[in-house]
Each structure stands twice: as structure tokens, then as C-alpha cells.
C-alpha positions as CSV (number, residue, x, y, z in Angstrom):
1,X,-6.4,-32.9,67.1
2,X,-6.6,-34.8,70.2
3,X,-7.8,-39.1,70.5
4,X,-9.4,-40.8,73.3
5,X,-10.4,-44.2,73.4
6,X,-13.2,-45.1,75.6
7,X,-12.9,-48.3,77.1
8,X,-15.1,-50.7,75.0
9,X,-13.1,-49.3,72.1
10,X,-15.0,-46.3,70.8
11,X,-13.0,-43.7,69.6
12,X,-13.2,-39.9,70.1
13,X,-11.5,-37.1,68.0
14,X,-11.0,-33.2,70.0
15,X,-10.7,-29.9,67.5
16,X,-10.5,-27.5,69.8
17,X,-11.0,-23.6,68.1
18,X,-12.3,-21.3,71.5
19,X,-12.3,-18.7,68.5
20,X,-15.1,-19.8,66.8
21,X,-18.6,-19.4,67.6
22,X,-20.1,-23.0,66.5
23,X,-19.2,-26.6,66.9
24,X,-19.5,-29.2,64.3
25,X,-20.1,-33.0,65.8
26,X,-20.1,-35.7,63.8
27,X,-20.5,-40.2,63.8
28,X,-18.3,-42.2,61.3
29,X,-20.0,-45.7,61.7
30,X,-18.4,-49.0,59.4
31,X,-21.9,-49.8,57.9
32,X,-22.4,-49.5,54.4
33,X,-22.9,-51.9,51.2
34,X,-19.7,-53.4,51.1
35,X,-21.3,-54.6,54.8
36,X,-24.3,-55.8,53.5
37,X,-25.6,-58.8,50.8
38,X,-27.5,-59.1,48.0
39,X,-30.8,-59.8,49.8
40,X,-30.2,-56.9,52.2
41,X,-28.6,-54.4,50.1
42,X,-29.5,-50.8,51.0
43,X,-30.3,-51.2,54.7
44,X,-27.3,-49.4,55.9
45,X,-29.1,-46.3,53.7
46,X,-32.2,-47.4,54.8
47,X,-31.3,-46.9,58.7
48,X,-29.4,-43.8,58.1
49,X,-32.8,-42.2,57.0
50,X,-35.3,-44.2,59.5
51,X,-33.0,-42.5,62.7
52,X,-34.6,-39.3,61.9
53,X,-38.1,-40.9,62.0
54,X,-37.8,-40.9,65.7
55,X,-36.0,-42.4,68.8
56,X,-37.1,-44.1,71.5
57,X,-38.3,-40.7,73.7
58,X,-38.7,-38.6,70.5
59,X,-41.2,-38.3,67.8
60,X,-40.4,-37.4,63.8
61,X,-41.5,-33.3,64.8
62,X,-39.2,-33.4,68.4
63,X,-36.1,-34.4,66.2
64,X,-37.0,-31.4,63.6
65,X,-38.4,-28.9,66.1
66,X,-35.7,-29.8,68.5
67,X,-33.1,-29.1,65.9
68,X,-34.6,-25.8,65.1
69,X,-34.9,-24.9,68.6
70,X,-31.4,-25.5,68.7
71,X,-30.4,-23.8,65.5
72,X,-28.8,-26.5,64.8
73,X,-27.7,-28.5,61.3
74,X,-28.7,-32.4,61.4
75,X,-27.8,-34.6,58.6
76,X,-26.2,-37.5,56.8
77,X,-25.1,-39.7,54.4
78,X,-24.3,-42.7,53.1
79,X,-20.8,-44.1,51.4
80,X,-20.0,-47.5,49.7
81,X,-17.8,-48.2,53.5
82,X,-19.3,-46.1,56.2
83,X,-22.1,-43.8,57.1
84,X,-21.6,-40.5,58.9
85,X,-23.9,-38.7,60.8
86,X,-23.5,-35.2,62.1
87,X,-24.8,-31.6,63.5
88,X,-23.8,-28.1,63.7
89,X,-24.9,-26.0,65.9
90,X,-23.9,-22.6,67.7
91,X,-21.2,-23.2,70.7
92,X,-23.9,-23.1,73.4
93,X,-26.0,-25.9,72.0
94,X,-23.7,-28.3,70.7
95,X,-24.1,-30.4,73.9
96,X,-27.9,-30.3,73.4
97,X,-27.3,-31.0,69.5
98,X,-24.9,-33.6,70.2
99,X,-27.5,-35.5,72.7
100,X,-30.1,-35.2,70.2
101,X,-27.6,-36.9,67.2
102,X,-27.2,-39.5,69.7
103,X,-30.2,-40.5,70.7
104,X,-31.6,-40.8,67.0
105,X,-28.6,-42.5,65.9
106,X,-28.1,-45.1,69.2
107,X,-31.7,-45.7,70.1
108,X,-33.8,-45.3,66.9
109,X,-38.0,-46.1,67.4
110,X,-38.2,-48.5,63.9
111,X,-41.9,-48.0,64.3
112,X,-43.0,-49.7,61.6
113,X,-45.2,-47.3,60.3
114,X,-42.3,-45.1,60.0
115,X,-40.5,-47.9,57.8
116,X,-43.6,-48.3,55.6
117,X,-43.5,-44.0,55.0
118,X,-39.6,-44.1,54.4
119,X,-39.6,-46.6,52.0
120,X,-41.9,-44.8,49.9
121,X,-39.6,-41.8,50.4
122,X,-36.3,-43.7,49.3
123,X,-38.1,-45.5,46.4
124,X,-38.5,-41.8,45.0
125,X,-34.6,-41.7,45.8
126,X,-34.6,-44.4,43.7
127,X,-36.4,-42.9,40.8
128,X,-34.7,-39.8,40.9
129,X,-31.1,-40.8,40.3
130,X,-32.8,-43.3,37.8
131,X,-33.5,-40.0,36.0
132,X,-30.0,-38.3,36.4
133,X,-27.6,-39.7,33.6
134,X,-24.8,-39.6,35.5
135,X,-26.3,-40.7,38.7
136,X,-27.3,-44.0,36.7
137,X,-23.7,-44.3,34.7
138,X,-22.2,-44.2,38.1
139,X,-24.2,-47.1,39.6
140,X,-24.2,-49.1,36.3
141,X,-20.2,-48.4,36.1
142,X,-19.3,-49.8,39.6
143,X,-21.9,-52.7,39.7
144,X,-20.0,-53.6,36.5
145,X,-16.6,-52.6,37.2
146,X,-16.8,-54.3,40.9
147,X,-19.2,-57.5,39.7
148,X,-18.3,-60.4,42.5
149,X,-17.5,-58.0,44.9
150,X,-19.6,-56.0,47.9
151,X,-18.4,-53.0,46.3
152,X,-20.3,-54.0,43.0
153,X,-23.8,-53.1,45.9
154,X,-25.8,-49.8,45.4
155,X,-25.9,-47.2,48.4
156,X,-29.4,-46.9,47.8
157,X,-30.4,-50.8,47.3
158,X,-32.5,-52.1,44.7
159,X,-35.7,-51.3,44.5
160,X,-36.8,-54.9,45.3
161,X,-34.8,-55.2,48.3
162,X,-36.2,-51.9,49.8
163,X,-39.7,-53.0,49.4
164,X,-39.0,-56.0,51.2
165,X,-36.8,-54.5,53.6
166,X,-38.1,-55.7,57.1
167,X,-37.2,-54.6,61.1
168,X,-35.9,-57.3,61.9
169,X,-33.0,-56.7,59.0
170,X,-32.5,-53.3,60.5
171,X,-32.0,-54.9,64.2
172,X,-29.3,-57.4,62.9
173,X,-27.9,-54.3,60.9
174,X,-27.7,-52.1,64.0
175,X,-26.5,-55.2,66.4
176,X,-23.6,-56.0,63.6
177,X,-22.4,-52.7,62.5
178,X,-23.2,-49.9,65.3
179,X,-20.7,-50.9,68.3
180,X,-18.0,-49.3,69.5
181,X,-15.2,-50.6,68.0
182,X,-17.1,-49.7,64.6
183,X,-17.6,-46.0,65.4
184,X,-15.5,-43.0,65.5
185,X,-16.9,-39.4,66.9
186,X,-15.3,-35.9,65.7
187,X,-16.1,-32.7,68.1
188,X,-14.8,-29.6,66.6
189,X,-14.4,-25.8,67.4
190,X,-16.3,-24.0,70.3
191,X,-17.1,-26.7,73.1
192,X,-17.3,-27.3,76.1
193,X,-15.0,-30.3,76.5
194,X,-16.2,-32.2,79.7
195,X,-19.5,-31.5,79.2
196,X,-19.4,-33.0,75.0
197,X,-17.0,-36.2,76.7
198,X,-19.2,-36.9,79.7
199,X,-22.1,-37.3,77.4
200,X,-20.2,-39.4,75.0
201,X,-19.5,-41.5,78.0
202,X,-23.2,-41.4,79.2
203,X,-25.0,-42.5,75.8
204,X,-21.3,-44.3,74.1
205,X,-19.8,-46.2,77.0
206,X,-22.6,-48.7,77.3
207,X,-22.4,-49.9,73.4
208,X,-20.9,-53.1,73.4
209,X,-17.2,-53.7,72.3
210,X,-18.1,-55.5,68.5
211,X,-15.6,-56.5,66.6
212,X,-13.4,-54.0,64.4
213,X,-14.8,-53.9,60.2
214,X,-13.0,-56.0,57.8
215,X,-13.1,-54.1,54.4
216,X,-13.7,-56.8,51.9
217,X,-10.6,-57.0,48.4
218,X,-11.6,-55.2,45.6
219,X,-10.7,-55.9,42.2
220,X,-11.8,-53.8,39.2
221,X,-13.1,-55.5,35.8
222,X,-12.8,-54.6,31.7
223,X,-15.5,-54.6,29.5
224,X,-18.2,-52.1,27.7
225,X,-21.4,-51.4,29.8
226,X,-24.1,-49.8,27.7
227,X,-27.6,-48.7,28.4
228,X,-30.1,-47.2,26.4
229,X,-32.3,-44.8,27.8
230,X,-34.3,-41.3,26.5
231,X,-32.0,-38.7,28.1
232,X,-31.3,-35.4,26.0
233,X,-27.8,-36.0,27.1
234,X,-25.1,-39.4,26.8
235,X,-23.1,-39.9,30.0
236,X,-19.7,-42.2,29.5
237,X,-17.7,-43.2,31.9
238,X,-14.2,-44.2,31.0
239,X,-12.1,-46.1,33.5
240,X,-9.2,-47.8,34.3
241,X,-8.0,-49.8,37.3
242,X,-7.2,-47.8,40.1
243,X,-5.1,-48.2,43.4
244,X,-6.7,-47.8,47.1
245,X,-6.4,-45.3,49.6
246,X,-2.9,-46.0,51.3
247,X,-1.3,-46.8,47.9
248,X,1.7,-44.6,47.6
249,X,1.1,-44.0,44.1
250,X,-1.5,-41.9,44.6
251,X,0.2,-38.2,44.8
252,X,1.5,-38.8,41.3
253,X,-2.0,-39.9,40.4
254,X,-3.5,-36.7,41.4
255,X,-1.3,-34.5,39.5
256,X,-2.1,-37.1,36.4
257,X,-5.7,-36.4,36.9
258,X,-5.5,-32.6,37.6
259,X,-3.1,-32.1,34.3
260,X,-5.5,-34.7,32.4
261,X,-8.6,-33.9,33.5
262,X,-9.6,-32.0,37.2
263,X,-8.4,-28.6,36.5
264,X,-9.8,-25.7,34.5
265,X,-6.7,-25.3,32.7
266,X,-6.6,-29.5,32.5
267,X,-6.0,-30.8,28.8
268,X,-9.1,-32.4,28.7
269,X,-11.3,-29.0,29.7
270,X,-9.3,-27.0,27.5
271,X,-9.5,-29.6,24.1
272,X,-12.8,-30.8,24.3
273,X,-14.7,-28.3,25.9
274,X,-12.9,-24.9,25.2
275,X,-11.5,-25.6,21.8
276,X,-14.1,-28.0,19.9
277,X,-17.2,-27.4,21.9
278,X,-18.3,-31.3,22.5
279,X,-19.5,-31.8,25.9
280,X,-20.6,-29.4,28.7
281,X,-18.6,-30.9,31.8
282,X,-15.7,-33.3,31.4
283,X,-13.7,-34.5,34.3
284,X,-10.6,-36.9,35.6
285,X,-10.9,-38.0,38.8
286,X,-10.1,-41.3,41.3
287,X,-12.5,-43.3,43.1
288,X,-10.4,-44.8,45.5
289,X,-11.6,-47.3,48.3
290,X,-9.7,-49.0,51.1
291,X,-8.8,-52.0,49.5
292,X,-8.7,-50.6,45.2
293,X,-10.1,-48.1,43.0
294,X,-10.3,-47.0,39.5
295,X,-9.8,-44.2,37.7
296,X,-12.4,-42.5,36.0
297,X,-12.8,-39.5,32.5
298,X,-16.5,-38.6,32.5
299,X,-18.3,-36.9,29.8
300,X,-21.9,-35.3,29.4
301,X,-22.4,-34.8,25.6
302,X,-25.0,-35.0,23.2
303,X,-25.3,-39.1,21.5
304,X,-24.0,-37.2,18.3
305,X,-21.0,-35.9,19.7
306,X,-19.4,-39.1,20.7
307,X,-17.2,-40.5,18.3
308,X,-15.1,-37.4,18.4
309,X,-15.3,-36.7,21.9
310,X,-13.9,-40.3,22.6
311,X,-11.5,-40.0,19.8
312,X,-9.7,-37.0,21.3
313,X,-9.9,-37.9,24.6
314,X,-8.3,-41.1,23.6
315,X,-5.7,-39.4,21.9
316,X,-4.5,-37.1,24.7
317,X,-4.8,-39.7,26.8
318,X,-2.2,-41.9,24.7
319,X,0.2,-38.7,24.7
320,X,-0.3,-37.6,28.3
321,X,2.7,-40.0,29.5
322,X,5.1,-38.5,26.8
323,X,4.2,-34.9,26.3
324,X,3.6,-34.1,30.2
325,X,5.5,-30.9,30.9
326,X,7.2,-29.6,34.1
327,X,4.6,-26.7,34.0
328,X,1.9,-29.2,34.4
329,X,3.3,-30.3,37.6
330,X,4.3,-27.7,38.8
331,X,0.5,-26.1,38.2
332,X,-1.1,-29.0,39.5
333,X,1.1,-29.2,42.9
334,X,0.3,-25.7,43.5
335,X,-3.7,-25.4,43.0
336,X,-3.4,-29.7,44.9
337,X,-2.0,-27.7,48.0
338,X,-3.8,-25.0,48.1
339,X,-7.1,-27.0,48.2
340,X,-5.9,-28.6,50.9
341,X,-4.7,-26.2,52.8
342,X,-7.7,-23.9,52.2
343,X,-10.1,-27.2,53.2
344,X,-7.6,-27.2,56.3
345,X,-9.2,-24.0,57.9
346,X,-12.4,-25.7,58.3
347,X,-13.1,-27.9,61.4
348,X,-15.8,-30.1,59.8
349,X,-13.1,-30.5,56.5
350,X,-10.5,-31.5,59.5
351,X,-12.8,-33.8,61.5
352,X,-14.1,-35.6,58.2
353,X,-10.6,-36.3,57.3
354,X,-10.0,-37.6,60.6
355,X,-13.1,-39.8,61.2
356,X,-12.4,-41.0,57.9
357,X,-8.8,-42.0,58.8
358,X,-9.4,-43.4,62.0
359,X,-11.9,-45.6,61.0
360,X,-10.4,-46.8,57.7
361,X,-7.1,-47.3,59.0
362,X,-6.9,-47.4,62.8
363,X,-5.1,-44.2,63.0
364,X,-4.8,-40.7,61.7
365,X,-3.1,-39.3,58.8
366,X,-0.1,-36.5,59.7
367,X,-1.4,-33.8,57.2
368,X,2.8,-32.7,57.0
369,X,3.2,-36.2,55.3
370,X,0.2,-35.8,52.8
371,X,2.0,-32.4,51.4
372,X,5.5,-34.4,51.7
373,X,3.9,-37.0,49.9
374,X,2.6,-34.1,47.4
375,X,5.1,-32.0,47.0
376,X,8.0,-35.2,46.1
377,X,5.8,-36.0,42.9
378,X,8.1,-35.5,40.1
379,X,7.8,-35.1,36.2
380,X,9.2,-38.5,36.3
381,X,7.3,-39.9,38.5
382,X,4.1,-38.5,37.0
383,X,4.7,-39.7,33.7
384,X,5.9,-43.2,34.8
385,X,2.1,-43.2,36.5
386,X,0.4,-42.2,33.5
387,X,2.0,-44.7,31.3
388,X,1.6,-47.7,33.9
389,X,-2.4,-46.7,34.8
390,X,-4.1,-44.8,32.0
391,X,-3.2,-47.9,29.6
392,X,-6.5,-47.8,27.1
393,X,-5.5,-51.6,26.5
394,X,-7.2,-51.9,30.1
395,X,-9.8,-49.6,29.9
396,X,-13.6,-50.1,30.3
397,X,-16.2,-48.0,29.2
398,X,-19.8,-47.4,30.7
399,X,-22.2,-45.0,28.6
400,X,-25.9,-44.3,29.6
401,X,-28.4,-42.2,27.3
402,X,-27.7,-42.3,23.4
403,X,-25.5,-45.2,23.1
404,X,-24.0,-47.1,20.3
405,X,-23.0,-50.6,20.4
406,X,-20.2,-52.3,21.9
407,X,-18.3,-52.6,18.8
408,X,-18.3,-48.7,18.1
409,X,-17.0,-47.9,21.4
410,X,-14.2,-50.9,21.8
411,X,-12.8,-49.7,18.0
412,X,-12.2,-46.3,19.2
413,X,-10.9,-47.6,22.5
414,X,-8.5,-49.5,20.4
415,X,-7.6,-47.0,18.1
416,X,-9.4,-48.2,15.2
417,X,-11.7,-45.4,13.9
């Protein structure tokens, strides 16, 4: 994978693969809700749906048809630190897909009759994820776990904030976060190089410099975080505080999770789920940020099964750091590498990895030192992680649907049922 810097700073990231017969193209852009405030929150979301209403030259259909004409993918999505748009598109079109991301993305029509129709769409967002149980223990967890911080902001907004969200809040939006020093491109697989880079250069080189994103601290809070509402199912969320992205801890922490929780063969999946029956999905898994994280055991259960759910997963929990096996790590090492080996012989897995690096960090990731960094994870080193970050003393614990009150769920936390 090749870099080029344009001059006012915008970075470019070359996969190459003649062999293939489509080319993936994709924008990472430093605008999300840690960007964002209170009385703005969920414009970053908001823009990366109004770009497909139209650009300046394009109507709502000449974006769609155009795409279909081209037989080519557009889409995108919003994260807590960045947005990312991109296309797909057969190796013959990708310039022509590429010029169409572009012009949505860098010269958007805000029509404001477009903003009144998107809103309406985004409020239904809204309500859906409102309706998903773990959709709303995920949002209630991190508003609570992050409280103080930008981090604590939904992608989505609040429903208030996107009915009063306004054009001019999108121009300052645009004008602050989509400038070159805050955007990385990824072309992989079958291009035509000078043809993708002189339109970079054509719609790119004009955006002014900016200033490069400052990712805000992030520090992750205790407590119990309940909310009753008529689901068949209980979500719960248990979490702990977590390290960032570049914290060299984190290999060991994702053989923890697999062994605890990620895997089919995971102590978790095979206790709860297998043996007793109690939930249908239970997981262990990081969320991990630039600047902190936490990390996370959710379960989707039925309000009855809770207290014995909890219990065990307490329980194995308390004896992972002890009773962790050689096995275990070996198991988990093997099935980590794999995936990420596997995710390797995709172009859009490589780019997204490197747009992601690039603009978090300011340079790219050697995937040789993520498998160093894997395969030196020893028994030792596991267990010393799982003692010093799945301490239940620290935990915090969100549940959505069924729930009890705070003094059933802090006894079990404690060990006290």
C-alpha cells in the first residue's frame, strides 16, 4: 500500500490488485460526535445522510440512477470519531464512481427541502434503535459510561437536536471538519492510477489546508444504569474500563475476550448458553477509542433469567485470571490470526484499516507488527491482563428491558447473592 500527500495536506492511500475486476474507493473524514456539542449533536450523521440528497449539479435520482448506471455500491456511515464514505464499482467505472462520491460528499446542495425530508427519515432512525434492546443499552451505556465527555454524544443526535438542526449548522460542520488535513482517501484493486489521482487532484487539491483533529481524553465511569422498558427480552451490558487504540496491552486483551467471551468455544458461550440455556447471544468484546475504551460482556436474556446469568458470569469472570489455560491461548491466537489474515485478502478490509490508521494516528499500522504484537501474548501476560482489567470491584452495569433495581444488580456485582 502506497501514500501520497497532496499538497494542502490531504492524504491518499494506493491498493493496487490488476487481478481483480472491481475497485473499492472510499473517504475517512474526522467528523463525528466527539466533534460536535450538545446543541449540535448528530449533525456529523445528519450530513453523512443529506450528501446523498443531492450536489450541487445532481439531483436525489442522478446520484441513485447514476450509481446504477455505473453498477456501482454507494454508502456510508457514521462512527463516534469519523465518518467514511465509499463506492464499489466494476474496474471500468470506478473513476466515474469515484467522481460521483466526490461530488456528493465535497459539494452537497443542502436544499432545504431536502433537510426537512431527511430529518423525518433519521427521526425514524431514531425510533428504530429506540425499539432494539441492545441498540438502546448501547447508547444508554456509553452516555453513562463517558458522561462529561464528547464521547458520552449519540451518533444519531437527540431527537430534539435533529428537529432543530439548521443549514447553517451543517455549513460550520462542513467548513470545520471536511478539509484536507481532516480527510484520508483509500483506492483499492483494479484502477486506473492516473486517471483515480488526477481526479483526486481536480475535486481534492482545492480544499483548504484545515487544521489536523484533536481527539478529545476519554475517561470511563462506575455506576448501575437501568431502564425500564416493554421488551420481551433484558439487554445488560457489563463493563469495565478499557484502554485505547495504541495501548500495548491490547493483544493480551483480545485473547482475554476471545477465551472469556468472543469465541464459540469461549467460557462464557459454552456455560451460559450451551450448558444452562440462559440467554440466546452472549459476548466479550472491547470498544476501544483513540484516547480509552472499555470492556464490555453483553447478554440478551429473558428479565427472569438474570440473577443466574449474572451470577455465573460473575463467577467465571472472578476465576478467568487463575484458571486460564495454555490451550486457551493457544486457541485464541490461532482463530485471532486467522481472522486477520482471512480479512487481509480483501482490499476494502485493507483500505479500512488503513484510512482508519492514517487518520487516527498520522501513519499506518505494519500489519507484521500487529501479528508480532499477537503472537508474543503469553499465558502470563494474559492472566496478568485479566486480573488487572476485568476487576468486578470496577465494574458498571447497564441493563435495558426487565430490569431490577440498582441494589439487586450491585449485590451480585459484589458477590453478595
Amino acid at each position: 500500500m502506497r501514500e501520497i500527500t497532496l499538497s494542502n495536506g490531504l492524504r491518499v492511500l494506493l491498493l493496487p490488485q490488476a487481478h481483480l475486476q472491481s475497485a473499492y474507493f472510499g473517504l475517512w473524514v474526522a467528523a463525528g460526535p466527539v466533534f460536535e456539542t450538545k446543541e449540535n449533536n448528530g449533525v456529523s450523521h445528519f450530513i453523512e445522510h443529506i450528501v446523498f440528497k443531492g450536489s450541487e449539479t445532481r439531483s436525489t435520482l442522478d446520484i441513485a440512477q447514476g450509481a446504477d448506471r455505473l453498477g456501482a455500491t454507494l454508502n456510508a456511515y457514521t462512527s463516534k470519531e469519523y465518518t467514511h464514505f465509499y463506492t464499489r464499482a466494476l474496474a471500468e467505472n470506478i473513476t466515474e464512481a469515484a467522481e460521483l462520491l466526490l461530488d456528493m460528499v465535497l459539494r452537497p446542495r443542502l436544499d432545504e427541502t431536502d433537510i426537512k425530508t431527511e430529518r423525518g427519515v433519521i427521526l425514524e432512525e431514531i425510533g428504530m434503535c429506540e425499539d432494539d434492546p441492545a441498540d438502546l443499552c448501547y447508547e444508554l451505556a456509553e452516555s453513562s459510561l463517558f458522561d462529561g465527555s464528547p464521547y458520552a454524544l449519540e451518533i444519531l443526535g437527540k431527537r430534539d437536536t435533529v428537529r432543530r438542526m439548521t443549514k447553517s449548522q451543517f455549513c460550520a460542520q462542513l467548513d470545520d471538519c471536511y478539509t484536507a488535513r481532516r480527510i484520508v482517501i483509500g483506492v483499492g484493486g483494479n484502477f486506473d492510477e492516473a486517471a483515480v489521482l488526477a481526479l483526486i487532484e481536480k475535486m481534492c487539491g482545492g480544499l483548504p489546508p484545515g487544521e489536523a483533529p484533536v481527539w478529545p481524553p476519554l475517561a470511563v465511569k462506575q455506576g448501575v444504569y437501568l431502564k425500564k422498558a416493554r421488551f420481551e427480552q433484558t439487554h445488560l451490558l457489563l463493563s469495565f474500563p478499557g484502554i485505547g487504540l495504541r495501548h500495548p496491552d491490547r493483544f493480551a486483551l483480545q485473547v482475554v475476550l476471545f477465551v472469556l467471551g468472543t469465541g464459540a468455544s469461549s467460557r462464557l458461550n459454552q456455560r451460559i448458553r450451551e450448558q444452562l440455556g440462559l440467554v440466546y447471544q452472549i459476548d466479550a468484546w472491547a470498544g476501544r477509542f483513540l484516547t480509552g475504551g472499555y470492556l464490555a460482556v453483553t447478554l440478551s436474556l429473558s428479565g427472569e433469567n438474570q440473577q443466574t446469568a449474572l451470577e455465573e458470569t460473575c463467577k467465571i469472570i472472578r476465576d478467568l485470571p487463575d484458571s486460564l489455560e495454555e490451550d486457551e491461548v493457544q486457541i485464541a491466537k490461532a482463530k485471532l490470526r486467522a481472522s486477520f489474515l482471512m480479512s487481509r485478502e480483501q482490499p476494502h478490509a485493507v483500505l479500512a484499516a488503513g484510512g482508519h490508521d492514517l487518520l487516527l494516528f498520522e501513519h499506518l499500522i505494519d500489519d507484521e507488527a500487529l501479528l508480532r504484537g499477537l503472537e508474543d501474548v503469553t499465558l502470563a501476560a494474559a492472566k496478568d491482563a485479566a486480573a488487572r482489567y476485568l476487576n468486578l470491584s470496577a465494574a458498571a452495569l447497564t441493563a435495558v428491558g426487565q430490569v431490577r433495581n440498582e441494589a439487586f444488580y450491585k449485590a451480585i456485582l459484589q458477590g453478595e447473592t
